[in-house]
Backbone bond lengths (Angstrom), bond angles and torsions (degrees), N, CA, C in turn:
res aa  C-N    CA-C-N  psi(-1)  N-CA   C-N-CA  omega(-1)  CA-C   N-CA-C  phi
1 X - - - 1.444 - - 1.521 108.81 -
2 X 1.438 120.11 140.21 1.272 133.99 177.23 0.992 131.33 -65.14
3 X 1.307 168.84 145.06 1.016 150.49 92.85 1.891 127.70 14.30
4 X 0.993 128.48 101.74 1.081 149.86 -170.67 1.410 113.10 -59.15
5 X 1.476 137.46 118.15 1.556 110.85 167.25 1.742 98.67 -79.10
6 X 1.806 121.62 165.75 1.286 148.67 -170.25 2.037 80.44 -58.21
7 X 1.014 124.89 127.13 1.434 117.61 145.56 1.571 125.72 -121.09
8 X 1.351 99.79 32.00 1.379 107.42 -170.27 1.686 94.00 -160.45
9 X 1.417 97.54 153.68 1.752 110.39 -156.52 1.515 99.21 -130.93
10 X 0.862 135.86 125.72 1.639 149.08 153.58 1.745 122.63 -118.28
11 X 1.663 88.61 145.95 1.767 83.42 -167.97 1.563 114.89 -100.53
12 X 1.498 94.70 8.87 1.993 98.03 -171.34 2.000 86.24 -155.90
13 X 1.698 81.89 159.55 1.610 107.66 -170.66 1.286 103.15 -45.69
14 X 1.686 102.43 -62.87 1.507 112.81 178.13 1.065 126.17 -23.55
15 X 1.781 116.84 -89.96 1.112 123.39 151.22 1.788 141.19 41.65
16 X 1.842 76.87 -97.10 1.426 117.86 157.28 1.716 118.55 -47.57
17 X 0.926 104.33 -61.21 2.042 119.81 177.86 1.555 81.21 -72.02
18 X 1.122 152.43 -178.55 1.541 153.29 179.07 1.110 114.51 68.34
19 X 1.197 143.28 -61.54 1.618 148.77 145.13 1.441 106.47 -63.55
20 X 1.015 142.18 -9.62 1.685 132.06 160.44 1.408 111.14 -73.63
21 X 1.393 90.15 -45.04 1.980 98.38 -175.83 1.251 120.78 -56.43
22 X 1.949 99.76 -44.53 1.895 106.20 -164.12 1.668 88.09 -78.13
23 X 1.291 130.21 -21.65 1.240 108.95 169.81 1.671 126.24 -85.04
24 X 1.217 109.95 0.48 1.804 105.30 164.19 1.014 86.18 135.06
25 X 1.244 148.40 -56.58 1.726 124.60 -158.53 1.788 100.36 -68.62
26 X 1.251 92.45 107.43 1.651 107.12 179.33 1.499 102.55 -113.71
27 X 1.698 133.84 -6.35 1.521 123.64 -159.68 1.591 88.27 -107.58
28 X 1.129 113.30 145.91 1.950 137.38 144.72 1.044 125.54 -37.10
29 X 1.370 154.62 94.25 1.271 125.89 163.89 0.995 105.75 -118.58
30 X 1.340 107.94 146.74 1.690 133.38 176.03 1.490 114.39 -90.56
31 X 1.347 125.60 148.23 1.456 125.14 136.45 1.409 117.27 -82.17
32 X 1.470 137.32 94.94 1.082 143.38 167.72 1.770 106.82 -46.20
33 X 1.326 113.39 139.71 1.550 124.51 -171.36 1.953 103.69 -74.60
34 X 1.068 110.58 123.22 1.659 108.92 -173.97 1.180 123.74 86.61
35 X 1.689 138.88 -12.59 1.006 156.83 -161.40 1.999 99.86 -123.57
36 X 1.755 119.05 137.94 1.011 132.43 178.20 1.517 83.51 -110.41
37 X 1.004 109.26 120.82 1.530 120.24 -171.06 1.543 113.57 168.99
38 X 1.704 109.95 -177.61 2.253 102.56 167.36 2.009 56.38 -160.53
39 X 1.756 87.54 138.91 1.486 131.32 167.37 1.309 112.38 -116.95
40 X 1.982 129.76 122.51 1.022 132.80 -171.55 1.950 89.71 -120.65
41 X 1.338 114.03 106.43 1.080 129.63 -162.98 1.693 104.62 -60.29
42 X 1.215 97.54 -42.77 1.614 116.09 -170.67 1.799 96.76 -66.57
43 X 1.049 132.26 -51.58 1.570 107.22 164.96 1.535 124.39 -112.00
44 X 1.732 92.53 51.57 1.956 87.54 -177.32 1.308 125.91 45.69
45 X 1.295 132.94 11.08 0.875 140.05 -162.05 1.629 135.83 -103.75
46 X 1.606 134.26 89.88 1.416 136.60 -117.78 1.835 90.71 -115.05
47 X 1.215 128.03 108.83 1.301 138.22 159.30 1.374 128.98 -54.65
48 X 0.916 167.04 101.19 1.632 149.84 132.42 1.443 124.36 -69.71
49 X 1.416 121.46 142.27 1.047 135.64 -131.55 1.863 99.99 -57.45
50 X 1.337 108.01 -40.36 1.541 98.13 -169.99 1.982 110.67 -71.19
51 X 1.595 91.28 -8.00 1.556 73.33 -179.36 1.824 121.82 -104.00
52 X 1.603 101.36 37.43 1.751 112.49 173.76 1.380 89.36 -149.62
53 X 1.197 95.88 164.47 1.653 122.81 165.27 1.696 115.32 -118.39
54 X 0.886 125.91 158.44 1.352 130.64 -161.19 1.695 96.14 -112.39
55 X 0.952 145.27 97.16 1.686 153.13 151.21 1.101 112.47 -31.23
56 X 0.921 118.74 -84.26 1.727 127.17 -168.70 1.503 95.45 -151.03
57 X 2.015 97.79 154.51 1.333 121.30 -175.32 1.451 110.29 -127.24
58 X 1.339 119.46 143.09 1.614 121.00 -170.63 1.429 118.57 -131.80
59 X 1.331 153.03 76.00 1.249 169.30 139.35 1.338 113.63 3.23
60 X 1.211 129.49 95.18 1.685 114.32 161.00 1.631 116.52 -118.71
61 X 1.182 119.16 157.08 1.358 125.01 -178.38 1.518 117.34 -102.58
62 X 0.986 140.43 144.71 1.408 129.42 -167.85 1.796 103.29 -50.76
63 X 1.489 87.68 -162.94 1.694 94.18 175.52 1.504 104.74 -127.87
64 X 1.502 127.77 -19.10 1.741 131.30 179.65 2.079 96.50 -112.00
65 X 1.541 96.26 -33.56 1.793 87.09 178.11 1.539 116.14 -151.88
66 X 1.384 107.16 103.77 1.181 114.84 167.21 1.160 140.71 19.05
67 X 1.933 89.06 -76.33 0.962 118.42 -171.91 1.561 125.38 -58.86
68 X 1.809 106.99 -19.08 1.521 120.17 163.65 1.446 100.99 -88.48
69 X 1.529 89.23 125.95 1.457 107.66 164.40 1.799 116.40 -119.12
70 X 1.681 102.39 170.50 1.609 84.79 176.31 1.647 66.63 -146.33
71 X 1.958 95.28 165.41 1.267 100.93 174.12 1.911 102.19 -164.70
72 X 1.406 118.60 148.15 1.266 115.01 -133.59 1.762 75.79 -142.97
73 X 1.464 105.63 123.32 1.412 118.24 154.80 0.834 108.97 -101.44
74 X 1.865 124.41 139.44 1.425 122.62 143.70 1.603 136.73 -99.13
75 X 0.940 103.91 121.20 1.595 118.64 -155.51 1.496 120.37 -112.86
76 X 1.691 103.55 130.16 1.170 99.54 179.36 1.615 115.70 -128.34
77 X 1.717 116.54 156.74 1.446 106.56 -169.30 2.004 97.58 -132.10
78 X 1.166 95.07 96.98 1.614 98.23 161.85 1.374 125.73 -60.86
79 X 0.990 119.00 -10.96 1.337 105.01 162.40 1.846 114.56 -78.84
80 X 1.318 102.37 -68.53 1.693 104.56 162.63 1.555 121.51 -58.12
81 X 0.899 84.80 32.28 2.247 86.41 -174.38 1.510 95.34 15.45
82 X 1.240 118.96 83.04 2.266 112.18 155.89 1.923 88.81 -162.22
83 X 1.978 77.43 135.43 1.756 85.07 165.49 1.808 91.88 -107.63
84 X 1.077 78.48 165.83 1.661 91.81 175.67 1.608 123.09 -167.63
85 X 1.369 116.07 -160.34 1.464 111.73 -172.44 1.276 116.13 -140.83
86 X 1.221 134.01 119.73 1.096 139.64 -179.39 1.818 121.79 -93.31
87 X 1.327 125.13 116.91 1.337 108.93 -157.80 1.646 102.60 -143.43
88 X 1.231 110.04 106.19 1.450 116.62 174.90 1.625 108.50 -108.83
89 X 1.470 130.75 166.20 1.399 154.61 163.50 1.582 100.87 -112.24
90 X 1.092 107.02 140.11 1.202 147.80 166.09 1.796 127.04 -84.64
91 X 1.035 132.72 92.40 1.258 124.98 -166.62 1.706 121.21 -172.31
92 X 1.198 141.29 -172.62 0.921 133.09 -154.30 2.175 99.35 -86.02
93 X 1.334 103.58 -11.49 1.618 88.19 -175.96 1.744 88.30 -111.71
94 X 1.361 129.22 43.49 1.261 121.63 166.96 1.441 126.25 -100.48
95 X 0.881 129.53 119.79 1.306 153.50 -122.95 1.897 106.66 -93.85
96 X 1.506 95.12 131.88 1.756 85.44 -169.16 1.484 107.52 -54.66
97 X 1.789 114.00 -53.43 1.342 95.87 176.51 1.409 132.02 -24.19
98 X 1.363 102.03 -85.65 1.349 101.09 -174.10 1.288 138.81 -49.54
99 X 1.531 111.94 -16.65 1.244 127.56 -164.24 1.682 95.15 -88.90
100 X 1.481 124.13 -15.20 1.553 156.71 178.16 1.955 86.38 -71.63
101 X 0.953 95.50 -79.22 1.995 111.26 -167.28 1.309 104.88 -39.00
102 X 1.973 96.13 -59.65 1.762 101.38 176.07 1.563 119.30 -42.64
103 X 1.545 105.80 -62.78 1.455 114.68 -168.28 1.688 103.76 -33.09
104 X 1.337 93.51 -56.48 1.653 108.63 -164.94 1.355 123.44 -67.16
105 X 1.385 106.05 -18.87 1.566 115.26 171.19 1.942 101.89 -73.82
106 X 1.049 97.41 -63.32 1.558 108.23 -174.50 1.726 113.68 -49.69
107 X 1.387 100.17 -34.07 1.461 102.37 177.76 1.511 91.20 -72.09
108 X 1.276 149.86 -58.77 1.505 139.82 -117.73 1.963 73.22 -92.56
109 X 1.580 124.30 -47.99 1.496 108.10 -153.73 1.320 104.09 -52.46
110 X 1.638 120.42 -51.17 1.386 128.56 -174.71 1.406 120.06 -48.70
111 X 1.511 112.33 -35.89 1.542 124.53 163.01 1.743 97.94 -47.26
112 X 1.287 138.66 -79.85 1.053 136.59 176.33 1.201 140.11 -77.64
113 X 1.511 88.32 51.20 1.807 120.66 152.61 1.121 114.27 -91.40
């Protein structure tokens, strides 16, 4: 399965998470700190990258500085049957890891365009 282009547009985080949900991504995922992985707390349940695909990706820019961004994958894993959402910020206490995980997620979706 492909990678999805965005076919749907939202102008706030919310929004975005709200129409992700009523469409099925209902699970959490985390980037755990030190770990290349997404953790969905609600079923213990620890991902690595080959075992989800990334759906669609959503970009927002702060609302006082730009320069904070947040950005929200929705992700799904056929093997574990769960879609879900992955949602980090961008900003001065954001963390190399993750900002490591992010890069690499975002690079691999664009690969599967």
């Amino acid at each position: 399965m492909e990678n999805k282009e965005n076919t749907f547009s939202y102008d706030t985080l919310s929004e975005a998470v709200n129409d992700l949900q009523k469409r099925g991504y209902t699970k959490d995922f985390l980037i755990p700190d030190g770990k290349e992985c997404i953790y969905c707390q609600d079923h213990s349940l620890e991902l690595s990258p080959d075992e989800f695909l990334i759906d669609e990706i959503y970009r927002f820019e702060g609302m006082s500085d730009p320069a904070d961004e947040s950005i929200v994958f929705a992700i799904s894993s056929e093997k574990h049957e769960v879609k879900g959402l992955v949602i980090n910020s961008f900003g001065a206490d954001f963390g190399y890891r993750s900002s490591k995980l992010v890069e690499d997620l975002h690079r691999r979706a664009q690969n599967n365009n």
